[in-house]
C-alpha positions in Angstrom: 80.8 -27.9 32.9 81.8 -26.9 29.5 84.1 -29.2 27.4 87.7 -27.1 27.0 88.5 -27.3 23.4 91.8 -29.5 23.4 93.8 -26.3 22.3 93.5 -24.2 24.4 96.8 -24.4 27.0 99.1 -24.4 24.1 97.2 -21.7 22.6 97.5 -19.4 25.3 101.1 -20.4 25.8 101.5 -19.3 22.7 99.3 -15.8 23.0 101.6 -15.1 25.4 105.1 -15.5 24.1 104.0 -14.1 20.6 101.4 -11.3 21.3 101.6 -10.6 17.7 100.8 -14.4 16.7 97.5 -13.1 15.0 99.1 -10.5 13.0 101.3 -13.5 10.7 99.5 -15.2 8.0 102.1 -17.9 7.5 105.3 -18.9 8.5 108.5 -19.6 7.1 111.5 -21.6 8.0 115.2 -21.1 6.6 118.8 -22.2 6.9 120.9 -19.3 8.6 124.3 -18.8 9.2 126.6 -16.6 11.1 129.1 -14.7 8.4 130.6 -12.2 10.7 130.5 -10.0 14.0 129.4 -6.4 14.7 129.4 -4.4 17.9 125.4 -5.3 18.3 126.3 -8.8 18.0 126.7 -11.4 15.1 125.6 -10.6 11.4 123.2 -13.8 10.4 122.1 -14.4 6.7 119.8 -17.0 5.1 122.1 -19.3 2.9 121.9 -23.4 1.5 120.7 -25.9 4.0 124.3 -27.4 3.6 125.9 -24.2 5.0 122.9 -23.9 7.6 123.9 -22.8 11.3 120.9 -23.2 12.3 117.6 -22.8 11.5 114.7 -19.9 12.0 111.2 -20.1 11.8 109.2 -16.3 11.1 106.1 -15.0 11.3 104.8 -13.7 7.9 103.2 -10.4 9.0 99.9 -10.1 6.6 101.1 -6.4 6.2 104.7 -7.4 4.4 108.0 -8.5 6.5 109.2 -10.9 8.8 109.4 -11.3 12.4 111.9 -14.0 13.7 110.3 -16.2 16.3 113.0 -18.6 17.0 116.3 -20.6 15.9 116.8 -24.2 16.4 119.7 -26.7 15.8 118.0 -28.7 13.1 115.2 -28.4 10.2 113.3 -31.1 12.2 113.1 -29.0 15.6 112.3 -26.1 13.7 109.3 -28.0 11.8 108.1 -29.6 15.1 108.0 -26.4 16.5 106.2 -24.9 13.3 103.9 -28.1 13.7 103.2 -27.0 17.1 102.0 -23.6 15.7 99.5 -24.1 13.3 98.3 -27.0 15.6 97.1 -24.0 18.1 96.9 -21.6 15.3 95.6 -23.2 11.4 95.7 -19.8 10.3 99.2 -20.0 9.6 99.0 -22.5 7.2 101.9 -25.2 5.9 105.4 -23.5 5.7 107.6 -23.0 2.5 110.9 -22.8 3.2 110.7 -19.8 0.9 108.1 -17.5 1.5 105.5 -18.4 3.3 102.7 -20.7 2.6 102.7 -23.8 0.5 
């Protein structure tokens, strides 16, 4: 029986809640914070880590642009979860909290 490379379940879990995984060519993680409400919902901008909200790691789109993939409490969830990403995809390289790859 072929060997399953050790991967693979995160790797489709991942597939599957970001179709688009293959499109990024690095990710980025950055402070946000809420500065006001609309009627689509709240207005979020990137500011200091010592304003930060939370925080939201994007998927670098090789084409230009960003895609928000999710928001977490802390900088250390966020890069855990960013860990967990180029684990299952090296592609995407090590983060700089300002535009993409280091």
């Amino acid at each position: 029986m072929p060997k399953k490379h050790p991967r693979s379940k995160t790797h489709r879990k991942f597939r599957v809640l970001y179709p688009a995984i293959r499109d990024f060519d690095a990710l980025e993680i950055e402070p946000c914070a809420v500065v006001g409400d609309s009627k689509w919902g709240e207005i979020v901008e990137p500011c200091g880590p010592e304003d930060a909200h939370f925080w939201t790691v994007y998927g670098h789109y090789r084409t230009g642009g960003v895609d928000a993939l999710r928001d977490f409490p802390t900088a250390a969830r966020a890069r855990a979860f960013h860990d967990e990403l180029v684990k299952a995809f090296p592609h995407l390289g090590e983060p700089d909290t300002k535009g993409g790859r280091k």
